[in-house]
C-alpha positions in Angstrom: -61.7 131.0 167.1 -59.1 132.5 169.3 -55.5 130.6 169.2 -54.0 133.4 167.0 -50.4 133.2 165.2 -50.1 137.0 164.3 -46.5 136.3 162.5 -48.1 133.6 160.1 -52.1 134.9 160.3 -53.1 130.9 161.5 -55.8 130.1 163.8 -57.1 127.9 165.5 -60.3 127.0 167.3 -60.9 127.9 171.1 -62.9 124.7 171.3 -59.7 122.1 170.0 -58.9 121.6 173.5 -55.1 121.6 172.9 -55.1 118.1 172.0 -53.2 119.2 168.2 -55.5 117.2 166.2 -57.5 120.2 164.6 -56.4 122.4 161.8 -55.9 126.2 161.4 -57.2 128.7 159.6 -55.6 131.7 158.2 -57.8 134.8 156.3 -57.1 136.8 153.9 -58.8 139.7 152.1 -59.7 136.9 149.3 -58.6 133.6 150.1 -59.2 131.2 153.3 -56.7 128.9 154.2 -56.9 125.4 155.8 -53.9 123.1 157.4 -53.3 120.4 159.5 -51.9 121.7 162.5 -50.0 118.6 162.8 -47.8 118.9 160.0 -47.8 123.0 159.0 -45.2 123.0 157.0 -47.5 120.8 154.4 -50.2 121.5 151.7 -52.8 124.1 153.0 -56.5 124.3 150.9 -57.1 127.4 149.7 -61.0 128.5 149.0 -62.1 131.6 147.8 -65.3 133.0 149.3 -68.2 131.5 147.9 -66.1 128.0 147.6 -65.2 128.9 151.5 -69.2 129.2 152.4 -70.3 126.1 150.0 -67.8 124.0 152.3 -68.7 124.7 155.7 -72.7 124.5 154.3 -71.5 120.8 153.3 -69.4 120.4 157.2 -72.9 122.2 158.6 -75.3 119.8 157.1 -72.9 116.5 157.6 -72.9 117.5 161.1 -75.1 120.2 162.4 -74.1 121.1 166.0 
């Protein structure tokens, strides 16, 4: 993931292909944050570490590219 905010900390991935139907991440030293980049002024999910890995294992196994 390389589409860095620095102001704001959000990301998103190199592989969305600028099309703005993706969402961004933002890390922290203890929470992981998740938006829609389409509306970023709305709600964000927050996940702490071991909620953070238990979610992409679910994403991983849904879809396993």
């Amino acid at each position: 993931m390389t589409e860095h905010t620095p102001a704001r900390g959000w990301f998103t991935s190199s592989r969305s292909a600028n099309n703005a139907a993706c969402v961004e991440v933002r890390l922290s030293t203890d929470t992981i944050g998740v938006r829609d980049s389409k509306d970023r002024s709305g709600p964000a999910l927050a996940f702490d570490q071991a909620a953070w890995t238990g979610f992409l294992t679910t994403l991983k196994a849904a879809d396993p590219r």
